[in-house]
N, C-alpha and C positions, 0 to 999 in steps of 0.2 A: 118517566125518566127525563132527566134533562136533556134537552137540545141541544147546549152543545155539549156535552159529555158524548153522547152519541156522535157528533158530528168528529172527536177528537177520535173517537174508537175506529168510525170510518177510515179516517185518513192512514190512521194507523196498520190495518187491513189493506188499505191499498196499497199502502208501501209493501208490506208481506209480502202481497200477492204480485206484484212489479217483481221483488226481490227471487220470485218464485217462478216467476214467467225466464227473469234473466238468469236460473238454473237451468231451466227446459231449451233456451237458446245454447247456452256452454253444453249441454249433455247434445244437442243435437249435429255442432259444432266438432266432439270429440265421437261420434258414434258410438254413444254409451247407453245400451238399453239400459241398463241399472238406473244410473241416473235419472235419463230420462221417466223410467215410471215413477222414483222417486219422486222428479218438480212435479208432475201430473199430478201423484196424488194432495201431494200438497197445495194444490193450485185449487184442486176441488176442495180441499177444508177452508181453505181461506174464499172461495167463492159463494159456499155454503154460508160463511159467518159474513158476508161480505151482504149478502141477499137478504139475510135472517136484518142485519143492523138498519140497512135500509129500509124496511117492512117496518120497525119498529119506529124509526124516523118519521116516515113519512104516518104513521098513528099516530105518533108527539104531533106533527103538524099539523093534521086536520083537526085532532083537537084546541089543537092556538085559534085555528083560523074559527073555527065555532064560536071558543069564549071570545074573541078579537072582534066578531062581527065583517071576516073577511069572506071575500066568495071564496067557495069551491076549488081548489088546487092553486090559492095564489103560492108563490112562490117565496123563497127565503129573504131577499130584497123586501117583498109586500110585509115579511111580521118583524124584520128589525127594528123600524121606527118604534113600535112596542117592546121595543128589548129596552132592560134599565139601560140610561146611559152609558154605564162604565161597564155595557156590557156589547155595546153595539160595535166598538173598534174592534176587539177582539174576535165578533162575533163575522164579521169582514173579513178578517184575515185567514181565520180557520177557513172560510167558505174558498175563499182565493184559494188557499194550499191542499184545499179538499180538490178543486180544480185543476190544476196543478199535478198533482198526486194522478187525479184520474186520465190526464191528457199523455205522463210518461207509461202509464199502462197502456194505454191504448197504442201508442207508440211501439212498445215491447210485442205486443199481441200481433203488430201487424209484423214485428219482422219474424216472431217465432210462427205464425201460420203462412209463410214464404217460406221459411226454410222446412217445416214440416210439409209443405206440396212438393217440395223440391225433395227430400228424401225420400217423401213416398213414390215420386218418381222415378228416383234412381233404382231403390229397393225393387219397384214393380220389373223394370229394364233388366235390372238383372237376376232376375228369377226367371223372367220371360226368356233369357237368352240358357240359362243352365238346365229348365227343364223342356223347351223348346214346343209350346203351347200353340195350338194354332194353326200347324200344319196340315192339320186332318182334310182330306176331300174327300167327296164321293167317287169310289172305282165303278169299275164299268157293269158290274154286279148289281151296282143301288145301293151298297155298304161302306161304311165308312172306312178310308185307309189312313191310317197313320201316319204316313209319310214320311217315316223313315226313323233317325235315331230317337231316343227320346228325349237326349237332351244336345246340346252344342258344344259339350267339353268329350272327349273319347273318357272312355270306362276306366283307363290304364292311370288319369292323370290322378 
């Protein structure tokens, strides 16, 4: 497959998966289970096809580097100069916007795993406090006591 065909498919998947990162922010933002498993899953198909296109790249490119005569893992920059001409500007740019692409994911990814430690915190506080976990000691028996209600809201509310 072509190089950059693949590289355009890439960019194109990152955007998705951005687009998909910044549903799972808005659903986490609105405390919307729904939502939320909805970006998730779509996060995983787009990660999925995201992994699969890279795999396939990076085949395309140890094969250049073979017919190229270049060592072992060079890099995108190392097989341009062998790209035709009228193919290397472009072939520049897509890489830039490939970059580009990957730096706003990564961006989105850190504020959606802050706000997911921050919900699961909240979530955890507040189960801790309605079913009141923890209280247990040892009575004077050797067994364990309960320590009283079972949760911190009274029965009646």
């Amino acid at each position: 497959m072509d190089l950059y065909l693949l590289m355009e498919k890439q960019v194109s998947t990152v955007h998705n998966l951005t687009a998909a990162v910044e549903r799972q922010i808005a659903a986490l933002r609105q405390d919307s289970l729904n939502d939320l498993n909805n970006a998730l899953e779509e996060i995983g198909a787009h990660g999925v096809e995201l992994a699969r296109l890279e795999d396939t790249r990076l085949g395309v490119q140890i094969e250049l580097e073979k017919v190229l005569g270049l060592p072992e893992g060079a890099g995108l920059k190392d097989l341009l100069p062998y790209a035709p001409p009228d193919l290397q500007g472009p072939m520049t740019a897509l890489r830039d916007r490939l970059k580009d692409a990957l730096r706003a994911l990564q961006e989105a990814n850190s504020i959606a795993q802050a706000m997911s430690a921050c919900a699961l915190q909240l979530h955890t506080t507040m189960l801790r406090l309605l079913t009141n976990r923890g209280g247990e000691t040892y009575g004077a028996g050797g067994k364990i006591d309960g320590g009283g209600a079972a949760g911190s809201l009274d029965r009646s509310v």
